[in-house]
N, C-alpha and C positions, 0 to 999 in steps of 0.2 A: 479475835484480833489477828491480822493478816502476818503481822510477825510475830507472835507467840505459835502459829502453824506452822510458819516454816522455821522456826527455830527445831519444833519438837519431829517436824520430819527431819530435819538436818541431823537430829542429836541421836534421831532410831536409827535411821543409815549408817550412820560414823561406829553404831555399837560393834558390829561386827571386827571391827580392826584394834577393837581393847584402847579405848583412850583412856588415857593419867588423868589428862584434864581438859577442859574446855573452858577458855574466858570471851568476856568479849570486854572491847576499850571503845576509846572514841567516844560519840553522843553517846550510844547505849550504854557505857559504862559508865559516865559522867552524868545523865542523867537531863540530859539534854537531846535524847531521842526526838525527832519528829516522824512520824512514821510516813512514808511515801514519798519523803526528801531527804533524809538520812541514809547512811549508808550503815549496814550491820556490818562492822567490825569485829573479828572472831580469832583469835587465836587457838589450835589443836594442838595438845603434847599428844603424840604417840609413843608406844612404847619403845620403838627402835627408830632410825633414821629411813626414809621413806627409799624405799626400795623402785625399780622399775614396775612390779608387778602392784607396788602400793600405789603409784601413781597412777596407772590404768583403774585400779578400784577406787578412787578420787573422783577423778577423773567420770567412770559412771555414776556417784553418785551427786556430783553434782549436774548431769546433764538428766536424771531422774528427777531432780527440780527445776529444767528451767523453766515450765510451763505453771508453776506454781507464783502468785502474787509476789514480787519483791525477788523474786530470785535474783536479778540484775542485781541487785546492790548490797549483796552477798558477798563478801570479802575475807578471806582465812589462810593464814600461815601456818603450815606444819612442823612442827619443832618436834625433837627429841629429847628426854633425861640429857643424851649425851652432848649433845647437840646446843642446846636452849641457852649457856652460858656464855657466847661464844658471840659478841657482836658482830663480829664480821663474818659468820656464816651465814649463809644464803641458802633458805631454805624455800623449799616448797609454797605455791604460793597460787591459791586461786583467785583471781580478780579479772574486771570486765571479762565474763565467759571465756576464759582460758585458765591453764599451767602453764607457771614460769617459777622462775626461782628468784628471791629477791632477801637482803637482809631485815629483820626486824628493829626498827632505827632507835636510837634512845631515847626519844619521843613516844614511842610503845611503849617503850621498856619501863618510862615511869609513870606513864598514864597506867600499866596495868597493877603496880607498886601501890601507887597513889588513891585509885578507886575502878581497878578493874572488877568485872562483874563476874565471881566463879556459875557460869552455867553447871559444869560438871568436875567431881572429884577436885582434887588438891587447889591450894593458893596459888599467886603466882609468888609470895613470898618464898613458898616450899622450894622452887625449883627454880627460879631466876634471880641472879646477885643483883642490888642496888645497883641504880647507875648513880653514880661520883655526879657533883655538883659542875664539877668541869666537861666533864663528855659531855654532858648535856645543852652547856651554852654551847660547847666549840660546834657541836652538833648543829644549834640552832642556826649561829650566825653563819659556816657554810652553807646551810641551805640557801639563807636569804641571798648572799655574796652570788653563789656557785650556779645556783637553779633560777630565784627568781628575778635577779636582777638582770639577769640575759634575756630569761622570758619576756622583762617588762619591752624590750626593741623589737618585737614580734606584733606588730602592731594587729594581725588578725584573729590574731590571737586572744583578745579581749572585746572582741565583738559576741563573747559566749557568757554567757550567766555561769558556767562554772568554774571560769579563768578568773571573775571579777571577783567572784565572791570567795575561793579560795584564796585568792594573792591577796585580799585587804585583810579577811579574816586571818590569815598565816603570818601575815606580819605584825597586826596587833597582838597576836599570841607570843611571836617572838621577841618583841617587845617588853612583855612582860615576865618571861623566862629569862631574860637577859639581864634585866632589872633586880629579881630579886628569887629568882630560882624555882618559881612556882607556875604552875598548867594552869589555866582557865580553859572555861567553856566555848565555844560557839556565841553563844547570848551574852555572854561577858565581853568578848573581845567584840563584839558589835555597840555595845554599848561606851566601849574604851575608844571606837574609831572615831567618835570625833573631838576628844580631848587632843588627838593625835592630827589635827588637825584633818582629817580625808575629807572628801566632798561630800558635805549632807546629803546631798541627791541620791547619790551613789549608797550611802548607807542605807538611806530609805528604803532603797530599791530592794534591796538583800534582804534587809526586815520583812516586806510585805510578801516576797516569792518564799521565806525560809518560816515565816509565825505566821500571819498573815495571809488574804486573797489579794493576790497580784492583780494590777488592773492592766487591759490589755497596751501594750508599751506602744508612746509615740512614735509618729513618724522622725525616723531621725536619731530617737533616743540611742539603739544601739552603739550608733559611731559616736554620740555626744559623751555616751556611760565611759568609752572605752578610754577616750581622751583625757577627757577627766580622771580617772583611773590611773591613766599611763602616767599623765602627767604631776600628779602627787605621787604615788608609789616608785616612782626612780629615785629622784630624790630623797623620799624617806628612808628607801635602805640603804642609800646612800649614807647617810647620816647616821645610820642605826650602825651600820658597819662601821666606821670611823669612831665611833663612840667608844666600842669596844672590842676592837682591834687590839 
């Protein structure tokens, strides 16, 4: 299996710099993986906070994978003991083939709580405090309010399969974080998007590209998907916002 390879080159690399621990979150921790459309989700404690010289050896050892299956969708934040408690530190962070630095949001933090995956050494219970029931909403509904409700006036922006299916899956997630404290899946919150009234079409579409053989899309369909989309999902967090405000 093309991810169980590159996990186990990812985890012989990583040995040399002494990891505490290695989890993964997201589908793979949840359990809702799809391989080739998922993204591997990883979080790394090291032993100390990442140095310039640690970031250079990262740094290669993630460009020693990219020619390996799946390496693109390879994603890992580097925490420390010292470091890892500390929501608003911004750590180390390899995603779409690059370093940057970004925090680990409370959306991690209890997805790895809740059913993070220990790949290597310690729990994430060992070394990261609960997130409070309130970080977590206030957490949620900023996003929705902050990020995608501006997103939704970008209108080219949802001419893309991962605009579409991010912002309806995101908000039926947040929807039900907000409701009553708890994370679902991917397949859950696809399944919740049309109680919530979203446009079947639209849902369909996501099912058949994410479980599913996609069939090749009409002419037309992209600007129709996007409209559609636009035009329920403002509204929606609009309303979801006001709710619980």
């Amino acid at each position: 299996m093309p991810t169980d390879a590159l996990l186990d080159r990812f985890l012989t690399g990583l040995m040399p710099l002494g990891p505490v621990s290695v989890w993964a979150h997201g589908s793979l921790g949840a359990g809702d993986y799809q391989e080739g459309r998922s993204d591997l989700d990883l979080i790394v404690v090291l032993p100390s906070p990442a140095t310039t010289r640690t970031a250079w050896r990262l740094g290669q050892l993630h460009a020693r994978l990219r020619d390996r299956p799946l390496a693109g969708q390879l994603h890992c934040s580097y925490l420390s003991p010292d470091t890892a408690a500390d929501p608003e530190q911004r750590h180390l962070t390899w995603a779409h083939r690059q370093l940057f630095k970004r925090t680990v949001t409370p959306v991690t933090r209890r997805e790895l709580h809740s059913f993070g995956r220990v790949l290597y050494g310690e729990s994430p219970d060992a070394l990261l405090p609960p997130v409070p029931d309130a970080e977590l909403a206030e957490y949620v509904l900023r996003n929705e309010r902050d990020y995608w409700r501006p997103a939704v006036r970008k209108a080219e922006l949802w001419r893309q399969d991962g605009w579409v299916d991010l912002g309806l899956l995101t908000f039926a997630r947040a929807t039900v974080t907000l409701r009553d404290g708890s994370l679902i899946t991917k397949r859950q919150a696809l399944a919740g998007l049309p109680g919530l009234g979203a446009p079947g079409e639209v849902v369909e579409d996501i099912t058949r590209r994410r479980y599913g053989t996609p069939a090749p899309p009409a002419d037309g369909w992209a600007a129709r998907r996007a409209e559609l989309t636009r035009d329920y999902l403002g509204p929606a967090i609009d309303t979801l916002v006001a709710s619980y405000s």
